[in-house]
N, CA, C and O atoms as a Tripos MOL2 file, in Angstrom:
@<TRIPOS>MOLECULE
protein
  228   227    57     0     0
PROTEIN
NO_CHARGES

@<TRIPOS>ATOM
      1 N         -66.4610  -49.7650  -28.1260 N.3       1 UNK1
      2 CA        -67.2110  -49.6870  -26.8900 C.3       1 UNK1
      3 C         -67.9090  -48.3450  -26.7210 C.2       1 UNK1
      4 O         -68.7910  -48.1750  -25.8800 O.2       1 UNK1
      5 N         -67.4320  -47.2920  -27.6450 N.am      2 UNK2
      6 CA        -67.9360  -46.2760  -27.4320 C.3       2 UNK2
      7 C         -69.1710  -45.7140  -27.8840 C.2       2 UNK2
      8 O         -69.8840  -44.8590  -27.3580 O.2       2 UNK2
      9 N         -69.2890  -46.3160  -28.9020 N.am      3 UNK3
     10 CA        -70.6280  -46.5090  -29.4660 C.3       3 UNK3
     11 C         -71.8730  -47.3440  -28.4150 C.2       3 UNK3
     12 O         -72.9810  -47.0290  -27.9810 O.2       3 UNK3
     13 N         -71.3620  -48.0360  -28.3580 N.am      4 UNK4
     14 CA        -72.3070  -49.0250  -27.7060 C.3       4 UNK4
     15 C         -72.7950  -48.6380  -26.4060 C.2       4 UNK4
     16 O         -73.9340  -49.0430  -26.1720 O.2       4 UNK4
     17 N         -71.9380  -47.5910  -24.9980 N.am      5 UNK5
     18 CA        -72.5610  -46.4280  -24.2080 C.3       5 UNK5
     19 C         -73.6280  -45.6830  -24.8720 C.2       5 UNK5
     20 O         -74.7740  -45.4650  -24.4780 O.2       5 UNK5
     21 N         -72.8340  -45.2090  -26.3350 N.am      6 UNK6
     22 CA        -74.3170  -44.1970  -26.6990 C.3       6 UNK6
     23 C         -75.1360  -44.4410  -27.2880 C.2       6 UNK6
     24 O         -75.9100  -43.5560  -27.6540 O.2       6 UNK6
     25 N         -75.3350  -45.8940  -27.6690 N.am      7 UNK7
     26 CA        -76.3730  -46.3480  -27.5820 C.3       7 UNK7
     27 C         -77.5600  -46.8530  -26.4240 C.2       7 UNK7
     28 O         -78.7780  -47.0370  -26.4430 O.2       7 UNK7
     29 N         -76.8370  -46.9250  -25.7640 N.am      8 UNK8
     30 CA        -77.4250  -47.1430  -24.4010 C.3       8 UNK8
     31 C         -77.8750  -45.7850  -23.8230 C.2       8 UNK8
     32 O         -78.9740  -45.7760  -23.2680 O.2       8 UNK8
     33 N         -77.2860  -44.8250  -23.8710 N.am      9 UNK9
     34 CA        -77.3390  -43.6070  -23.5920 C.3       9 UNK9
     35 C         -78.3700  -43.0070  -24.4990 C.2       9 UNK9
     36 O         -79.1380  -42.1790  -24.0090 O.2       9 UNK9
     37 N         -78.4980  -43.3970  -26.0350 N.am     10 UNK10
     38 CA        -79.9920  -43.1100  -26.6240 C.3      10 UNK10
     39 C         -81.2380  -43.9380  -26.2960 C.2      10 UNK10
     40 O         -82.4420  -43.6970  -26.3820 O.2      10 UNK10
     41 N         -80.6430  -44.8250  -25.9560 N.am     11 UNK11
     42 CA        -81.9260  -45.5770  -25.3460 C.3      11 UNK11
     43 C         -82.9160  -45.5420  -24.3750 C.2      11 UNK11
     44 O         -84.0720  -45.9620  -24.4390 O.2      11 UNK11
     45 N         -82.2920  -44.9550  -23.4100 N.am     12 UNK12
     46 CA        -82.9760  -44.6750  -22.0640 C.3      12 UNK12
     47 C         -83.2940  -42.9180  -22.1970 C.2      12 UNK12
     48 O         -83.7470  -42.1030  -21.3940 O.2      12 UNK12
     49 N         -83.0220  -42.8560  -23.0040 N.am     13 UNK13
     50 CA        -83.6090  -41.2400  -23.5140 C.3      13 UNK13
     51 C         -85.1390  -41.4210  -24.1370 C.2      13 UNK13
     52 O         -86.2620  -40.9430  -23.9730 O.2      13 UNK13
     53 N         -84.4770  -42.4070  -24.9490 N.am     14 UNK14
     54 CA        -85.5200  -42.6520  -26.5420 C.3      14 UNK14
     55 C         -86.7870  -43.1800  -24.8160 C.2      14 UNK14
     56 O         -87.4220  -42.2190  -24.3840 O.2      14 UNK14
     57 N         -86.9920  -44.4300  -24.1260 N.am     15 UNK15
     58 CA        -87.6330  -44.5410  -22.8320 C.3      15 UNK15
     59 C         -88.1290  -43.5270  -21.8960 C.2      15 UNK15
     60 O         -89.1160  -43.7470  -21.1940 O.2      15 UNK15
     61 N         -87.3670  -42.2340  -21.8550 N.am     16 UNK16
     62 CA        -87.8180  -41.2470  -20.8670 C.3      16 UNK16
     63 C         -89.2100  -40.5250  -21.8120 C.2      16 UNK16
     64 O         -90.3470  -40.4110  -21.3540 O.2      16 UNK16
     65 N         -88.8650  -40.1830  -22.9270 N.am     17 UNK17
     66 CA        -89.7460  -39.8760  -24.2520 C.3      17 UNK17
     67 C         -90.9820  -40.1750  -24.0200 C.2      17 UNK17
     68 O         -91.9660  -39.4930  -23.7340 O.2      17 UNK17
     69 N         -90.6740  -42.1180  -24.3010 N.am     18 UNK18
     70 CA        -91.9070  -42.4550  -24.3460 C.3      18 UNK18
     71 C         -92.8070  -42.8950  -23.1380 C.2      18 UNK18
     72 O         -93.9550  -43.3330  -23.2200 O.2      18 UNK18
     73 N         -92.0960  -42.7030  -22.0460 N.am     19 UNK19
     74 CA        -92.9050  -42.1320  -20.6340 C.3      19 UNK19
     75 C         -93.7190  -40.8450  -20.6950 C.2      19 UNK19
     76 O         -94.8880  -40.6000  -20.3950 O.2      19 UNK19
     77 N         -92.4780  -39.9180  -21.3020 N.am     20 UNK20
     78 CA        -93.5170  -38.5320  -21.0350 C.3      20 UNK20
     79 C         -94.5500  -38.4200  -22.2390 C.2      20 UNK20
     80 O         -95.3950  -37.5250  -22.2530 O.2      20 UNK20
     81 N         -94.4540  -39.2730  -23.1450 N.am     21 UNK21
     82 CA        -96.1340  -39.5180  -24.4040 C.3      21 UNK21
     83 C         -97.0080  -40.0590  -23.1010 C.2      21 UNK21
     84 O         -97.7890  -39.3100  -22.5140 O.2      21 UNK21
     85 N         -96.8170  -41.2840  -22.7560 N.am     22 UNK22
     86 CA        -97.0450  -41.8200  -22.3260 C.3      22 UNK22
     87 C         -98.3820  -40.9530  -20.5090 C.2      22 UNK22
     88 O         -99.5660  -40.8220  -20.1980 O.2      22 UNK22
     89 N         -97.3250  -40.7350  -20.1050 N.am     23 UNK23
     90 CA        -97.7960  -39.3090  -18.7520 C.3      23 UNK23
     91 C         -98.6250  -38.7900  -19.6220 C.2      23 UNK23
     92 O         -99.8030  -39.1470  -19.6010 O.2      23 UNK23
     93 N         -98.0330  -37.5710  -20.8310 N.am     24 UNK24
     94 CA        -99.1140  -36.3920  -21.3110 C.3      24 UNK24
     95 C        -100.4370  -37.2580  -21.7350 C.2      24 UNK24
     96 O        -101.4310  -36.5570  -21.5460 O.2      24 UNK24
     97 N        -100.8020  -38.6370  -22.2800 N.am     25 UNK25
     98 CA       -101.6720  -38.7920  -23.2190 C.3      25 UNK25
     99 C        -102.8730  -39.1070  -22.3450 C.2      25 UNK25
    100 O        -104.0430  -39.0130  -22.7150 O.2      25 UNK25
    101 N        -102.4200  -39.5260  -21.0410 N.am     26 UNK26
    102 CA       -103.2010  -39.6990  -19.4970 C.3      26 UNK26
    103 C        -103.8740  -38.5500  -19.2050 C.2      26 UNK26
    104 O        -104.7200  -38.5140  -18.3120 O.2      26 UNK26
    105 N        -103.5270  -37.4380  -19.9930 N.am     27 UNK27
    106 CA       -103.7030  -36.1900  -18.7930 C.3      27 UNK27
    107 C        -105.6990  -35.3440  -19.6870 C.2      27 UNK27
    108 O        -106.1030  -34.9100  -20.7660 O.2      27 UNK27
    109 N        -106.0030  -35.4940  -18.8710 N.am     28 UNK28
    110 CA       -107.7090  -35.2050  -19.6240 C.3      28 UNK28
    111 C        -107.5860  -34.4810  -20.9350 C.2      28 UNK28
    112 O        -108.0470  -34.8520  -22.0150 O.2      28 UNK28
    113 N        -106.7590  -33.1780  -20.6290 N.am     29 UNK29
    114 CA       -106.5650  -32.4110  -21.9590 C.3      29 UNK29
    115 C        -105.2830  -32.2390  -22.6170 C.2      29 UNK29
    116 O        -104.7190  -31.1460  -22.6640 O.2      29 UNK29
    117 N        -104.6340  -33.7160  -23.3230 N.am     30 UNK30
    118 CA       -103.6380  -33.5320  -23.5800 C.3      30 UNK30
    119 C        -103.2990  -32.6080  -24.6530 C.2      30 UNK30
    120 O        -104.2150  -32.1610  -25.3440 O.2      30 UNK30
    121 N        -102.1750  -32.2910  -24.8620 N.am     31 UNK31
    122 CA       -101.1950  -30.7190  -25.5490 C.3      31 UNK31
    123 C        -100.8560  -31.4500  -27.0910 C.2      31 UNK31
    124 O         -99.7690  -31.9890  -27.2980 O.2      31 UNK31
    125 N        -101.7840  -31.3950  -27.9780 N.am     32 UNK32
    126 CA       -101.2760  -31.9780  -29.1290 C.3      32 UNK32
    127 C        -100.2430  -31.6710  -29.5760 C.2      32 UNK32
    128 O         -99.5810  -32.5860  -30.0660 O.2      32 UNK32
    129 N         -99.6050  -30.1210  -29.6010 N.am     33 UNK33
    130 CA        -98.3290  -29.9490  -29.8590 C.3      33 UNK33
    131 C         -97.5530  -30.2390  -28.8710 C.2      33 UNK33
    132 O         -96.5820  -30.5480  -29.5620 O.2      33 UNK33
    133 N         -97.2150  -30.3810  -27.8690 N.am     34 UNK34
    134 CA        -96.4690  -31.1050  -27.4410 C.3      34 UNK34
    135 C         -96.2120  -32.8650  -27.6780 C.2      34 UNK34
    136 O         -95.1540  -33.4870  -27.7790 O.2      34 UNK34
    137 N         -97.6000  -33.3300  -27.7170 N.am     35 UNK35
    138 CA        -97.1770  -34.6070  -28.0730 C.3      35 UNK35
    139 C         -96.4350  -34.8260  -29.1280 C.2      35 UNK35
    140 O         -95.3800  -35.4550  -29.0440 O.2      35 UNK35
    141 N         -96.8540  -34.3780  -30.1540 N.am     36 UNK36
    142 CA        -95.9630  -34.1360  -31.5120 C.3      36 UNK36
    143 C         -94.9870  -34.1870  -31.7340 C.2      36 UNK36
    144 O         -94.4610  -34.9760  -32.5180 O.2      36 UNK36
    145 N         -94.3020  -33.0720  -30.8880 N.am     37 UNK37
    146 CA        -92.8570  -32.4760  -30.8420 C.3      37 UNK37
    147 C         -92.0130  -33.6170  -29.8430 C.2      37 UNK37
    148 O         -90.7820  -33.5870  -29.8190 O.2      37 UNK37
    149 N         -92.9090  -34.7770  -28.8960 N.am     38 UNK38
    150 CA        -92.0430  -35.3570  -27.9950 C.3      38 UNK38
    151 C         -91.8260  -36.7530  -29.3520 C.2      38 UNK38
    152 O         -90.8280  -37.4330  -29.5970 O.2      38 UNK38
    153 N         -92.9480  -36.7600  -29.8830 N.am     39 UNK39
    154 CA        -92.9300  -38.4920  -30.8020 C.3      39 UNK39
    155 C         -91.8090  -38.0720  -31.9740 C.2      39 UNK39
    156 O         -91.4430  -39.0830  -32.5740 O.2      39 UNK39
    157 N         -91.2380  -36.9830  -32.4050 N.am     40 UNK40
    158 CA        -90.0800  -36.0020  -33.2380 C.3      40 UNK40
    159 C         -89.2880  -36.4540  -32.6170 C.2      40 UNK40
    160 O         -88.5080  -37.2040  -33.2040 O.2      40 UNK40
    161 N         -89.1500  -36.2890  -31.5560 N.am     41 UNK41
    162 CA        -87.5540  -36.4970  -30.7210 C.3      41 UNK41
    163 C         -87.1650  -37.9730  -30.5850 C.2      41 UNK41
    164 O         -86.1270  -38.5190  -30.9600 O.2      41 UNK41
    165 N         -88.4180  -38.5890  -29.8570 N.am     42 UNK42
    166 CA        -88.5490  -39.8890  -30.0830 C.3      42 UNK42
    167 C         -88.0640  -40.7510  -31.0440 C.2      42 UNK42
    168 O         -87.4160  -41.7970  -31.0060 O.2      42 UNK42
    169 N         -88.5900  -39.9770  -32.0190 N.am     43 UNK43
    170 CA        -88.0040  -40.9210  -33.5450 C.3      43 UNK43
    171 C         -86.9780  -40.6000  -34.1100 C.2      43 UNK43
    172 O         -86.5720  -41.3540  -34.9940 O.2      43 UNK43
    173 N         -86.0120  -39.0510  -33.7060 N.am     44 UNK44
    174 CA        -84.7840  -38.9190  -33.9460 C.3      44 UNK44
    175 C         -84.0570  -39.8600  -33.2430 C.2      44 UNK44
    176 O         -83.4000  -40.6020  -33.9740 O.2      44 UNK44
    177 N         -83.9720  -40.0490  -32.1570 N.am     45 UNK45
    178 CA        -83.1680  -40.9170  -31.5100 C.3      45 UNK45
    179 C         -83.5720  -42.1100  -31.6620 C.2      45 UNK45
    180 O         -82.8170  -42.8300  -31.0090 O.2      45 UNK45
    181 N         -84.7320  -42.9970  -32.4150 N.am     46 UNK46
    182 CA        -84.8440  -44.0280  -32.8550 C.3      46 UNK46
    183 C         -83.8050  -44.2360  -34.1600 C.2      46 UNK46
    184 O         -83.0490  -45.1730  -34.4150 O.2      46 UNK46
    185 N         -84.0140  -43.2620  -34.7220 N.am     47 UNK47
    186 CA        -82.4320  -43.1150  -36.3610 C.3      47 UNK47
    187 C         -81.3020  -43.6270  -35.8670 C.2      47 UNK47
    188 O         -80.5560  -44.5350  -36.2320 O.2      47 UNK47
    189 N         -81.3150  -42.5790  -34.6060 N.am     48 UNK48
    190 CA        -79.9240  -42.1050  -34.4370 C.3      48 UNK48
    191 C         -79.4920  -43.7170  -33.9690 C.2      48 UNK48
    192 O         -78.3870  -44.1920  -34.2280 O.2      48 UNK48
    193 N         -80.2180  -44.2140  -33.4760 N.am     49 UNK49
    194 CA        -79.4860  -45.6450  -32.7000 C.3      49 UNK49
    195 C         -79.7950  -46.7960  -33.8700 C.2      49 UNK49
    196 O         -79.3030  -47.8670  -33.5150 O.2      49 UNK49
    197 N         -80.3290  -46.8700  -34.8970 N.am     50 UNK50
    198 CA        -80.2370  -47.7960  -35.5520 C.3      50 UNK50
    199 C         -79.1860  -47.2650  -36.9190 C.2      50 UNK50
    200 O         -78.8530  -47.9480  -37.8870 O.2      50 UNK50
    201 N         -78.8890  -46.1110  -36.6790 N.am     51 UNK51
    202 CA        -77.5980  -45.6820  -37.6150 C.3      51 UNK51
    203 C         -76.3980  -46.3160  -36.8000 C.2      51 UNK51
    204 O         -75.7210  -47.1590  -37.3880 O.2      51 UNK51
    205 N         -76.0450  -45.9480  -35.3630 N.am     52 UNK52
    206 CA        -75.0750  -46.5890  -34.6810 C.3      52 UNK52
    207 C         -75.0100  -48.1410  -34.4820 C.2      52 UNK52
    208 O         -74.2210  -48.9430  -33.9820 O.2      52 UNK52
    209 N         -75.9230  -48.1670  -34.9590 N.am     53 UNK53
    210 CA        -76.2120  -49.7780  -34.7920 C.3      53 UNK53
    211 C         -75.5860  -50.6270  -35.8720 C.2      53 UNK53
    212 O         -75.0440  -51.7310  -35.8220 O.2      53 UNK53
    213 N         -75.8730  -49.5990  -37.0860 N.am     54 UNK54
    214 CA        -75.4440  -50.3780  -38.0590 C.3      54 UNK54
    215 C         -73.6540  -49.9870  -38.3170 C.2      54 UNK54
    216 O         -72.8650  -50.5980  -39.0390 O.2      54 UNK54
    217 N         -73.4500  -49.0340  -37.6430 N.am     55 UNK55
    218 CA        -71.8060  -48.9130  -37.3580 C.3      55 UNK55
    219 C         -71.0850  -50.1280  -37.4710 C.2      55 UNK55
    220 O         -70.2330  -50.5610  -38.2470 O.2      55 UNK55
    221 N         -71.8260  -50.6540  -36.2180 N.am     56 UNK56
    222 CA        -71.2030  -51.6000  -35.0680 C.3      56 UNK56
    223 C         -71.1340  -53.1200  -36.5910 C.2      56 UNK56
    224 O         -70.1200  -53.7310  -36.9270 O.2      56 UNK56
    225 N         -71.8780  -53.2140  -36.8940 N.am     57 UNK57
    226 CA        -72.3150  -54.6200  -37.4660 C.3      57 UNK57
    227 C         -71.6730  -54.6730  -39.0170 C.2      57 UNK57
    228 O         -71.8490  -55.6640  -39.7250 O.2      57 UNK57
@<TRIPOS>BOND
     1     1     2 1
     2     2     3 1
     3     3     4 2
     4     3     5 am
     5     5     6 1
     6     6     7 1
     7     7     8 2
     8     7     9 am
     9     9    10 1
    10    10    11 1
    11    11    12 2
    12    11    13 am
    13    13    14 1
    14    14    15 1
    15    15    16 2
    16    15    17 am
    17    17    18 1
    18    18    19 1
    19    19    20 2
    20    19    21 am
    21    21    22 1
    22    22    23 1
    23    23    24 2
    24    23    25 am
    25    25    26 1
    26    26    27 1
    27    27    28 2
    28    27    29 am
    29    29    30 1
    30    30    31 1
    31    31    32 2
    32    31    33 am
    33    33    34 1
    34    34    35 1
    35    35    36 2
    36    35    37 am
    37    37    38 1
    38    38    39 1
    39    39    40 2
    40    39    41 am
    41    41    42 1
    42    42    43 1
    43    43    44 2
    44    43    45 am
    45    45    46 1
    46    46    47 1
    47    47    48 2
    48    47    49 am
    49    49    50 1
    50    50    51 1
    51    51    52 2
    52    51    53 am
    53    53    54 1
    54    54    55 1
    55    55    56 2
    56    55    57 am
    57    57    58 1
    58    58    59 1
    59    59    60 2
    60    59    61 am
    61    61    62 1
    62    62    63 1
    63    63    64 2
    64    63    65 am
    65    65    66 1
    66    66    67 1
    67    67    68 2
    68    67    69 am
    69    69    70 1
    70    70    71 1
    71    71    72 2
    72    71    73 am
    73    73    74 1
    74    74    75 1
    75    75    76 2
    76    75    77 am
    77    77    78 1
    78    78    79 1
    79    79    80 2
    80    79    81 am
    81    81    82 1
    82    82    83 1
    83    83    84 2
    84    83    85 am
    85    85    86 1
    86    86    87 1
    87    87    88 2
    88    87    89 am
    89    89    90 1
    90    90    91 1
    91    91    92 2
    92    91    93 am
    93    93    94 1
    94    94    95 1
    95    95    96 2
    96    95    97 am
    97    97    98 1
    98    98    99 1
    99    99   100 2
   100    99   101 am
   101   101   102 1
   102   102   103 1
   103   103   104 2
   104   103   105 am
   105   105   106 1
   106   106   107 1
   107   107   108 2
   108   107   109 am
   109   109   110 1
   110   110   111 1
   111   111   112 2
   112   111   113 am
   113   113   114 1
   114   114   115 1
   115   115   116 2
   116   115   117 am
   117   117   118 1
   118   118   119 1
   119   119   120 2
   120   119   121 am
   121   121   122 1
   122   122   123 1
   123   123   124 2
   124   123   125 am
   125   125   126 1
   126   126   127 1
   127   127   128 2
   128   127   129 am
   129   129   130 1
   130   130   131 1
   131   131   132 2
   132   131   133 am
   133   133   134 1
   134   134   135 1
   135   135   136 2
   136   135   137 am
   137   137   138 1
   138   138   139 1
   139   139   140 2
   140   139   141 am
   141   141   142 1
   142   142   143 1
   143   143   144 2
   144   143   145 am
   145   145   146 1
   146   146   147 1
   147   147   148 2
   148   147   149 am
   149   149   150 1
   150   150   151 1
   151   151   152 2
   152   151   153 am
   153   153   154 1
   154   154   155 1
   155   155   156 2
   156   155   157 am
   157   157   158 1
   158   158   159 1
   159   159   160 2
   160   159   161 am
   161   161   162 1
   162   162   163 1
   163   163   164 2
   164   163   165 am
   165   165   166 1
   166   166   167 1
   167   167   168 2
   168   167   169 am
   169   169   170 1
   170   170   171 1
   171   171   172 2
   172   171   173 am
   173   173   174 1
   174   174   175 1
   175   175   176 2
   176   175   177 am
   177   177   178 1
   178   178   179 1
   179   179   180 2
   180   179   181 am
   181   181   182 1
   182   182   183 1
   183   183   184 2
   184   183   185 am
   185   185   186 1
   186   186   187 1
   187   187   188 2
   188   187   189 am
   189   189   190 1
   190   190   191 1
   191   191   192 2
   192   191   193 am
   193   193   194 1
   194   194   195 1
   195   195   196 2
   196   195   197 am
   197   197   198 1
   198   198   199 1
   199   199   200 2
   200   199   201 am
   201   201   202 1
   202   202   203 1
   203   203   204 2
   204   203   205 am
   205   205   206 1
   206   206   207 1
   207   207   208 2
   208   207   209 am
   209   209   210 1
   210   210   211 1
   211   211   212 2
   212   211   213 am
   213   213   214 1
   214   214   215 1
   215   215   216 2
   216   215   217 am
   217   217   218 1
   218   218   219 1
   219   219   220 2
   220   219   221 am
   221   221   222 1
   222   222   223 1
   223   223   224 2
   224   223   225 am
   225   225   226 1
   226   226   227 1
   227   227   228 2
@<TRIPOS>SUBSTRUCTURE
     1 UNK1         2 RESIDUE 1 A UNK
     2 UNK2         6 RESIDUE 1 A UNK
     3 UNK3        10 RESIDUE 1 A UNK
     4 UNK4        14 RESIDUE 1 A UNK
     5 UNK5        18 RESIDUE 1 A UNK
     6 UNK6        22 RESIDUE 1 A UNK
     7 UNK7        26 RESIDUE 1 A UNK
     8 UNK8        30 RESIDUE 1 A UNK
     9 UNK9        34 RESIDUE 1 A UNK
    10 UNK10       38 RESIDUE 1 A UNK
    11 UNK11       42 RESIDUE 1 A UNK
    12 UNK12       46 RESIDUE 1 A UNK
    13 UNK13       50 RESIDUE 1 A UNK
    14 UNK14       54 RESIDUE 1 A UNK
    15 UNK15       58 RESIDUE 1 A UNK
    16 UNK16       62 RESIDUE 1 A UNK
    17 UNK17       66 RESIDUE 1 A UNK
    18 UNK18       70 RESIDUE 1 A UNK
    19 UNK19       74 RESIDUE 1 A UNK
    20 UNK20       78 RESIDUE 1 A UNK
    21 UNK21       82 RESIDUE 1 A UNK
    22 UNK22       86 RESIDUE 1 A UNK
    23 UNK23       90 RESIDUE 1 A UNK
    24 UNK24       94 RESIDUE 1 A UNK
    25 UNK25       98 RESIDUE 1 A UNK
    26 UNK26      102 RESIDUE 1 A UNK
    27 UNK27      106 RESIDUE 1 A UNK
    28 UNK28      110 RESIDUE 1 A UNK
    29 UNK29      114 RESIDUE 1 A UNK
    30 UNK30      118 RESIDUE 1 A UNK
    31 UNK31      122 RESIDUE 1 A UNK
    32 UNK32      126 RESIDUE 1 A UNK
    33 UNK33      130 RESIDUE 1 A UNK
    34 UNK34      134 RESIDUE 1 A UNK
    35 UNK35      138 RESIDUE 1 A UNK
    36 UNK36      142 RESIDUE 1 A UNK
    37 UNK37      146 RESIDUE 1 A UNK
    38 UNK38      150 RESIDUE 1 A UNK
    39 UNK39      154 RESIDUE 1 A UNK
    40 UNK40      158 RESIDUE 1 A UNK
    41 UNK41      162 RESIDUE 1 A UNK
    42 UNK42      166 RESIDUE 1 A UNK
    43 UNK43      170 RESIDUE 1 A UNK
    44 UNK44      174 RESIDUE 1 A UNK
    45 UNK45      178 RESIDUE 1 A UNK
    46 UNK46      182 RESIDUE 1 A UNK
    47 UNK47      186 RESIDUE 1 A UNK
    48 UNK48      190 RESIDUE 1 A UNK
    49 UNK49      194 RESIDUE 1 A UNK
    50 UNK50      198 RESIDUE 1 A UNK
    51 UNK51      202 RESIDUE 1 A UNK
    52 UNK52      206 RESIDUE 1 A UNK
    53 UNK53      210 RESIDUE 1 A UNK
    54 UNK54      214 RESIDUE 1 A UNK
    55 UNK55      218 RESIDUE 1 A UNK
    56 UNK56      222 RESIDUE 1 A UNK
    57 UNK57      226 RESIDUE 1 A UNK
């Protein structure tokens, strides 16, 4: 079961992420390095939950 919180718990992270791509890419002059560095994080915690994923299974 404990896994399966932090997966849930990467998930709605991995979601806050792709809100704030999402917000910055709206914004007239978006921050290429920042976008960058948010779609990095993004896709770490995309690993990270299909590594736990495959724990589980």
């Amino acid at each position: 079961m404990a896994l399966d919180a932090r997966i849930r718990e990467l998930g709605s992270r991995h979601q806050s992420l792709e809100q704030a791509i999402q917000d910055e890419m709206r914004r007239p002059y978006a921050d290429d390095v920042k976008l960058k560095e948010l779609k990095r994080q993004k896709l770490r915690l995309k690993e990270e939950i299909e590594t736990l994923r495959g724990q589980i299974h």
